[in-house]
Structure formats: structure tokens, C-alpha cells
KEMARDREN-409083 format. One line per field, with one value per residue (C-alpha): residue number from 1; x, y, z. Coordinates in Angstrom, 2 decimals. Example, Ala and Ser with C-alpha at 12.3 -4.5 7.8 and 13.67 -1.06 7.14 Angstrom:
2
pos: 1, 2
X: 12.30, 13.67
Y: -4.50, -1.06
Z: 7.80, 7.14
//
This chain:
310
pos: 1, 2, 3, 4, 5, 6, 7, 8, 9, 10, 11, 12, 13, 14, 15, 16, 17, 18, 19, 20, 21, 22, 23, 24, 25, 26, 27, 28, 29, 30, 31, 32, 33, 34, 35, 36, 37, 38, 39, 40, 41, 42, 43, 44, 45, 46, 47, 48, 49, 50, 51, 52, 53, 54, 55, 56, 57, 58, 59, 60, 61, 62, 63, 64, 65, 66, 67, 68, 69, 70, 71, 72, 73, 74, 75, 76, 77, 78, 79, 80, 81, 82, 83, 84, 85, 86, 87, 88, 89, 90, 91, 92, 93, 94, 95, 96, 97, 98, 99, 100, 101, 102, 103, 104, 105, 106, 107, 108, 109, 110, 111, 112, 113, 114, 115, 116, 117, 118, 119, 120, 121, 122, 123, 124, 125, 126, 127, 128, 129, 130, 131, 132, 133, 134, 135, 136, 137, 138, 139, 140, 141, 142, 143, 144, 145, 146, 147, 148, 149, 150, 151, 152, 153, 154, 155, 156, 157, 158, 159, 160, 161, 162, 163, 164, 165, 166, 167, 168, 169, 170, 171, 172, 173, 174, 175, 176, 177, 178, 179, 180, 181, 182, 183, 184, 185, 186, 187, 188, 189, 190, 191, 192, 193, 194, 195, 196, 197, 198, 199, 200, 201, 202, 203, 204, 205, 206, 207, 208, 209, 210, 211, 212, 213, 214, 215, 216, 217, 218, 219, 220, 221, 222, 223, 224, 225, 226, 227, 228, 229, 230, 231, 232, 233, 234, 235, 236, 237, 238, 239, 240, 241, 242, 243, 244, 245, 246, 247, 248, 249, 250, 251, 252, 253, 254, 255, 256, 257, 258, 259, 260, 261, 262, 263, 264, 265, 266, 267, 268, 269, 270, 271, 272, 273, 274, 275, 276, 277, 278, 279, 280, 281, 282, 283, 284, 285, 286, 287, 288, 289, 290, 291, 292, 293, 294, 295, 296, 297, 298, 299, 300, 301, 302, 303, 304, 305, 306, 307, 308, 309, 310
X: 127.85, 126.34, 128.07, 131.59, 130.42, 128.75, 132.20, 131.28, 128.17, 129.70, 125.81, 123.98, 124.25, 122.77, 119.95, 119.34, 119.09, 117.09, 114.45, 114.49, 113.71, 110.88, 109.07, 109.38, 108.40, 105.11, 104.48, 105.94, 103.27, 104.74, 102.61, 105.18, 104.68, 107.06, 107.47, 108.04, 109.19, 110.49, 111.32, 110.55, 111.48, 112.29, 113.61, 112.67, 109.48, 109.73, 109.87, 106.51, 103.93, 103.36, 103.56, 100.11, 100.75, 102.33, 102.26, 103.27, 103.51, 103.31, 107.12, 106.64, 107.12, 106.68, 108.04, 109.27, 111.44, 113.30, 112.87, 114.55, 117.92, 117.44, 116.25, 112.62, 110.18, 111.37, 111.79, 108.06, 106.42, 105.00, 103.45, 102.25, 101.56, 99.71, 97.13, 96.64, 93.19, 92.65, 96.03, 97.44, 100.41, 101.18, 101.42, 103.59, 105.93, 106.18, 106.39, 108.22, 105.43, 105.38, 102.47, 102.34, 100.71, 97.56, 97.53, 99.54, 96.89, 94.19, 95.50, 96.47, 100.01, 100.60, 97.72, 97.99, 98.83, 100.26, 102.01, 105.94, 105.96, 104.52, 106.52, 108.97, 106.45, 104.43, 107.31, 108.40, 104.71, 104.81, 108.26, 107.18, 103.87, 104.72, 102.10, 102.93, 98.73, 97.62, 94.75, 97.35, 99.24, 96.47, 95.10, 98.04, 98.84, 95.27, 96.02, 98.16, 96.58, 94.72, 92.10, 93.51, 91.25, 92.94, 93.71, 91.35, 94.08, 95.82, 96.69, 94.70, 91.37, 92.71, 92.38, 89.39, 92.31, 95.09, 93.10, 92.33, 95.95, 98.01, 95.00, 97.18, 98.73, 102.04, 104.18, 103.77, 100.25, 100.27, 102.16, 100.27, 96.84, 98.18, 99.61, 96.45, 94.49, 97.64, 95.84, 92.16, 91.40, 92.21, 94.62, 97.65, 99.19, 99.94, 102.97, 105.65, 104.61, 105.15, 108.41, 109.50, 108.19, 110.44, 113.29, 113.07, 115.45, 112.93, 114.21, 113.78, 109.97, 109.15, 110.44, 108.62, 105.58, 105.87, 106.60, 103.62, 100.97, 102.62, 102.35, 98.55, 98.39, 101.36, 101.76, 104.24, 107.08, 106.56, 106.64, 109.77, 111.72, 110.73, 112.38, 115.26, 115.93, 115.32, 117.35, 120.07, 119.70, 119.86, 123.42, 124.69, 124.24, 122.34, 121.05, 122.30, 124.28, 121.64, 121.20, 125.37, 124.37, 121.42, 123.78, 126.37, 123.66, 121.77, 124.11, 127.85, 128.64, 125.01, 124.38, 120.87, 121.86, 121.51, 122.41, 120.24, 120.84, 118.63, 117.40, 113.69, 110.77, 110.71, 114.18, 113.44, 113.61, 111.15, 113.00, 115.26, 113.08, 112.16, 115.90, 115.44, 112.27, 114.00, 114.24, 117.28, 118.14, 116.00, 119.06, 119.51, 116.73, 115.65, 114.45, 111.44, 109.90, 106.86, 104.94, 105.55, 107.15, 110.01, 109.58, 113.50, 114.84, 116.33, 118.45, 122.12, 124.08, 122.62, 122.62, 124.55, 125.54, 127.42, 128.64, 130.78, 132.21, 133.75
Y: 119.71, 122.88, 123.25, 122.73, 125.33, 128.05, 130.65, 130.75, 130.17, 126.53, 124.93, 127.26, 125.49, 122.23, 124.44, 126.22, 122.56, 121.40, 123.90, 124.13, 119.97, 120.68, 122.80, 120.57, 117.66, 119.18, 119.93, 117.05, 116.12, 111.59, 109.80, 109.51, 106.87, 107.17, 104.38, 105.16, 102.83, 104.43, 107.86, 111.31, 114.28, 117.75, 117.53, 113.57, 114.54, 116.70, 114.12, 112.14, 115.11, 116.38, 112.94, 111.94, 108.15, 108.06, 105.36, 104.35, 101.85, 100.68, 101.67, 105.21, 108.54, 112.06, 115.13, 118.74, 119.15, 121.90, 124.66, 122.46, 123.17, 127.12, 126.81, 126.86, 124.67, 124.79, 122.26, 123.95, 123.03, 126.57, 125.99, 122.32, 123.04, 125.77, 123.96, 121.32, 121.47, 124.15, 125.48, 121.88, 123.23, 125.45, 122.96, 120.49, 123.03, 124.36, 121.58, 119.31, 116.94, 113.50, 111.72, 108.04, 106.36, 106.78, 109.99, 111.57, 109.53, 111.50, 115.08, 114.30, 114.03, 110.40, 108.60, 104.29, 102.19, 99.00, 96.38, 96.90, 93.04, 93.61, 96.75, 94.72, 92.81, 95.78, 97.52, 94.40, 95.05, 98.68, 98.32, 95.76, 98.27, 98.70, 102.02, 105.42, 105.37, 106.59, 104.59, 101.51, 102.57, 102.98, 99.79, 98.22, 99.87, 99.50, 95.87, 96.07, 98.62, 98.80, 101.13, 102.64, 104.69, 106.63, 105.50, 107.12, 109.41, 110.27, 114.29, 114.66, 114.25, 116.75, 119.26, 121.78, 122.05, 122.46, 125.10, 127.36, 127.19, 127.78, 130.53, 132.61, 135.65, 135.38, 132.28, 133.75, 133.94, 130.18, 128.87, 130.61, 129.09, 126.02, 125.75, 127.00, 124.00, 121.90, 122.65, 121.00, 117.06, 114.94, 116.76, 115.25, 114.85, 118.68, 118.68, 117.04, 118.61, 121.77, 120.59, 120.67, 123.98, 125.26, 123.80, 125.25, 128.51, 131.24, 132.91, 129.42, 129.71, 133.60, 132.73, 129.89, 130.90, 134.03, 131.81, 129.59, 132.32, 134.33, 131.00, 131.04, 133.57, 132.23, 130.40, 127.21, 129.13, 132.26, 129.91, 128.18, 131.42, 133.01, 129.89, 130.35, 133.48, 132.37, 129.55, 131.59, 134.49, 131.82, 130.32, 133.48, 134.08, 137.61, 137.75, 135.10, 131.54, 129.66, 126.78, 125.86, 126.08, 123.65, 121.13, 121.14, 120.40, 117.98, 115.96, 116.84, 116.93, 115.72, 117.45, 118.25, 121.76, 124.30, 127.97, 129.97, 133.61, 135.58, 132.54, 133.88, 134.58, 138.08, 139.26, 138.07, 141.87, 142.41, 144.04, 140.77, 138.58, 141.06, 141.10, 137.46, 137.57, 140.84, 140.29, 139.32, 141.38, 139.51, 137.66, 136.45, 134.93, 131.00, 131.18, 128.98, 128.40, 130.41, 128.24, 125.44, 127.39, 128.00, 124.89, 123.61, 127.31, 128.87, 125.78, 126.26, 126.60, 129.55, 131.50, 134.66, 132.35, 129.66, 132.21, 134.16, 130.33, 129.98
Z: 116.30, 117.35, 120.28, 118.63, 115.82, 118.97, 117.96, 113.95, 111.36, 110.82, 111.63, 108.82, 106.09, 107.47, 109.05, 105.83, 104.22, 106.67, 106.67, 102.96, 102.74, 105.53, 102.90, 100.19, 102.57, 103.45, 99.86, 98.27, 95.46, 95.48, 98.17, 101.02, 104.01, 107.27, 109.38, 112.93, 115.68, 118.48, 119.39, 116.72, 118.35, 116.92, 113.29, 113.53, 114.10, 111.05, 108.69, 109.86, 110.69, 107.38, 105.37, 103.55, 105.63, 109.32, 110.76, 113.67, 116.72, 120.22, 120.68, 119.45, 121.25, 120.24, 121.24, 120.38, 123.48, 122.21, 124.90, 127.14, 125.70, 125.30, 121.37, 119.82, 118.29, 114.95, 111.81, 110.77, 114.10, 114.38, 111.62, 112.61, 116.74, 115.58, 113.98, 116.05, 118.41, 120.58, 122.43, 122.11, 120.22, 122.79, 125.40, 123.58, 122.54, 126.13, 127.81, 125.34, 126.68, 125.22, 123.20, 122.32, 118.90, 119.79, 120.75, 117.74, 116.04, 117.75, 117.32, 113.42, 113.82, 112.42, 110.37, 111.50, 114.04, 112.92, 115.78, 116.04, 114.77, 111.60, 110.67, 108.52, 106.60, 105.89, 104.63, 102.33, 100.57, 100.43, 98.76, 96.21, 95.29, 91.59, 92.21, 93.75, 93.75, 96.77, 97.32, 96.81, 99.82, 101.87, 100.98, 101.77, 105.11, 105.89, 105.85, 108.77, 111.09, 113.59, 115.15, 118.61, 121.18, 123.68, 127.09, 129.94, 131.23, 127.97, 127.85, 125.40, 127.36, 129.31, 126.66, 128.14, 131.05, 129.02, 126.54, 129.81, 130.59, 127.68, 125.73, 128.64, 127.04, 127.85, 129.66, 133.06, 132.87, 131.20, 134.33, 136.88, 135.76, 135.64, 138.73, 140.17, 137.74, 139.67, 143.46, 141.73, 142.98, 139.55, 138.41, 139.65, 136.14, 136.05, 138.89, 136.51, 133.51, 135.14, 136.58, 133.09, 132.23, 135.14, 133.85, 130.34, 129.36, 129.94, 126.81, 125.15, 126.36, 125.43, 121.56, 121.29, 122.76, 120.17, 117.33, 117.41, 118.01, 115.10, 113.41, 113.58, 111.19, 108.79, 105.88, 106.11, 103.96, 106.37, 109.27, 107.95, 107.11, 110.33, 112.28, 110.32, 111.04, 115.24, 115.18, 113.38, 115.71, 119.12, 117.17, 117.10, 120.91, 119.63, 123.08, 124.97, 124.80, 126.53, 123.88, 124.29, 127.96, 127.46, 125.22, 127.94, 131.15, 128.85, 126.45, 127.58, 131.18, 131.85, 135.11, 134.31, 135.72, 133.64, 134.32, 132.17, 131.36, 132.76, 135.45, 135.19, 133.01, 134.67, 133.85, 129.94, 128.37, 125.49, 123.42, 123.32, 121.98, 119.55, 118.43, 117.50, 115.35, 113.77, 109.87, 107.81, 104.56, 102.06, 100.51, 104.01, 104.46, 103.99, 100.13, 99.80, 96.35, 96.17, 93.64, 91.60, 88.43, 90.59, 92.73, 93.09, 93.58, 96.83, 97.35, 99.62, 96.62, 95.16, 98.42, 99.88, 101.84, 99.72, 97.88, 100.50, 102.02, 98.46
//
């Protein structure tokens, strides 16, 4: 869809949408449960992180894998990586690294573990609850989980490793000391992760990178507009086409070859990337309810935006 749409604004309404729901999913005052069994990535991954109950299974896989096509970690992840422990966030978003159930257990991104098996049964009884009460649903989910602990060579007892790495200043810096953390006995996991790293669009990297350490310091509605305006920018080729390059190499001719434009991290201008994060006019911008007076406003259909496609 966004590749067929890469000559016009055809993909800005659903991205508009989308990052509009994101807010209201994160603030959404019903208890909300998401039941994953299999792979939540990107957007997917959207609609499970913030939820009061995630739960999960032996069948699920996270990622935000996004840099890997030429776009950024968006759908609010610079507002979730950002908070996760130490320069976790970073990594993931980087590397588009993968975590199982018990380790998005473990860094906060899903909440229970129940057994793929006893996924239907557990939703049967959470769909009969006559009770939005939260303690209900836990009780009930709580029925059905299980505890986890991580296994010995999980990622995420690699952290003290992974903190020293991506603290780094800028992505150059982040792959150097990890390739030099790659040379250390024990560390053989670090090789293919930074095989991946490599392979990202180095413009891909330098926004993202940007957009979760400015995310640090935002709110989630600053966070959301902000990737609005990024994601907006990388449709519009402002500086360069590399996400329609990354579609093609990855999901239509499926060479795994991208050609991104500029090839390396060191011909990535500055000045670039700060086209990208450069403000819309404010009725450009994704309009997220401030507070909940005005809690429903900013949708589509009242935008600039709607307005002119009439």
C-alpha cells in the first residue's frame, strides 16, 4: 500500500488514524486485554504494549523492525523504547532485534504468559465476564498463566553489554563499541545482531536513533505527533526514497538487496535528518486531545487534511 501510494499523500490518512487510535489506546480508561499468539511487530506491536493485560505465549515474537525498510520506530514506540530499562529501547529499535514471551514479560512489554493451548478457553471466560472490573480480569487471566523466568542466554541478561553499547552518542559510535564488545570471549551473540544493524538504511538508523532519545524527554502525544510528522516526511521522499527501496528488497522482488541512498552512516548529512523532525504548520500536525474535556477531538475528519480531499 505504501509503495503503490510513494508518487502522492494517498497513505496519510490511515497514518493519521493510526497514530490518533495509538493515543487513545494508551489512554483508554475500559480495562483492555490483548491476546497474542504469534508474531507483533511494528503497529501490531502497538496494540499490546500499552494495554493494562498482555498476554502472551510460547508462539509469540516481538519486534520493531522498522529501520530495516528505511522508516522509523514509530506507532508511539519512541515513546514506549524509551522507557524501557537502561538503553534497551535503543537496541531493539536499532536492531529490530526479536524478544520472545518471556522476555517482553521481563522488560514490561506484555503482562502473562498463558500456554498457546489454553488461549481459546481463556478467551471463552474473559468474554462471558459480565464485569469490565479490573481485578475480574486479572483474576481470570491469572487463572491461566503461568510464571516464566528467562532463559540463561536471553538478550536481556545481556543488558550491562548492551547499555555500554547503545548509551553511544550517535549510531557510529553505537556500532563501533559493539563490534569491539563483538571481539570479547562470550559474546558470540553480538555478530548477527550486528549483521542486521549493517543492513538497516543508515538514514532509517540516524532518525530513529534521534527519535527515541528526543523521546526521553516527551510526553506520549509529543511523541506521537513528532512520528507523524517523520513518517510523513520519509513518504514524501523529503530526503530520500529509501523506505520504497526497503519495500521493494524486502516484500516485492525479495532480493534482500537493498540500495540505500546514501550507502553509509558517514554520507548521512545532518542537516537531513533535521529536515525530517522539522515541524508542520500547527493545522498540519497529528491533533491529539490534550485532556479529557476534549478527549474525542482531532479525529481525520475534522482535519486540513480531510478537508482539502473533499
Amino acid at each position: 500500500m505504501f509503495y503503490e501510494g510513494k508518487s502522492d499523500d494517498s497513505c496519510l490518512e490511515v497514518v493519521y488514524r493510526m497514530y490518533w487510535l495509538c493515543y487513545h489506546i494508551h489512554t483508554y480508561k475500559k480495562t483492555t486485554v490483548a491476546l497474542v499468539n504469534g508474531l507483533v511487530m511494528g503497529g501490531g506491536a502497538a496494540m499490546v504494549a500499552p494495554l493494562k493485560f498482555a498476554v502472551v505465549t510460547e508462539k509469540t515474537i516481538f519486534a520493531t523492525p522498522e529501520a530495516s525498510v528505511g522508516l522509523h520506530t514509530d506507532c508511539s514506540f519512541s515513546y514506549i523504547h524509551s522507557r524501557l530499562p537502561g538503553y534497551l529501547g535503543e537496541y531493539l529499535a536499532l536492531t529490530g532485534a526479536r524478544l520472545n514471551a518471556k522476555e517482553m514479560i521481563s522488560a514490561g512489554l506484555a503482562t502473562h504468559f498463558v500456554s498457546s493451548e489454553n488461549l481459546e478457553e481463556l478467551e471463552k471466560r474473559l468474554l462471558n465476564l459480565d464485569s469490565g472490573d479490573e481485578s475480574a480480569v486479572r483474576a481470570v487471566i491469572e487463572e491461566f498463566s503461568t510464571d516464566v523466568q528467562l532463559d540463561e542466554d536471553s538478550v536481556l541478561n545481556k543488558l550491562s553489554t548492551i547499555n555500554k553499547c547503545f548509551s553511544a552518542e550517535t549510531v557510529e559510535d553505537i556500532i563501533k563499541a559493539f563490534e569491539s564488545e563483538a571481539s570479547i570471549d562470550g559474546n558470540q551473540w553480538i555478530p548477527p545482531v550486528l549483521k542486521g544493524l549493517r543492513r538497516s538504511s543508515p538514514t532509517a538508523l540516524k532518525i530513529t536513533l534521534r527519535s527515541i532519545r528526543e523521546g526521553r524527554k516527551q510526553s506520549l502525544p509529543e511523541c506521537l505527533t513528532k512520528e507523524f510528522r517523520l513518517t510523513m516526511n520519509i513518504l514524501r521522499s523529503v530526503v530520500n526514497g529509501d523506505v520504497y527501496e526497503g519495500i521493494r528488497a524486502l516484500s516485492i522482488d525479495k532480493d534482500n538487496a537493498p540500495k540505500w541512498n546514501p550507502p553509509t552512516l558517514e554520507e548521512v548529512k545532518n542537516e537531513d535528518i533535521d529536515r525530517v523532525f522539522q515541524p508542520f504548520s500547527p493545522e498540519q500536525e497529528l491533533q491529539v486531545p490534550c485532556n479529557d474535556s476534549n478527549r474525542w477531538s482531532g479525529k481525520y475528519e475534522n482535519t486540513i487534511y480531510a478537508k482539502t480531499s473533499q
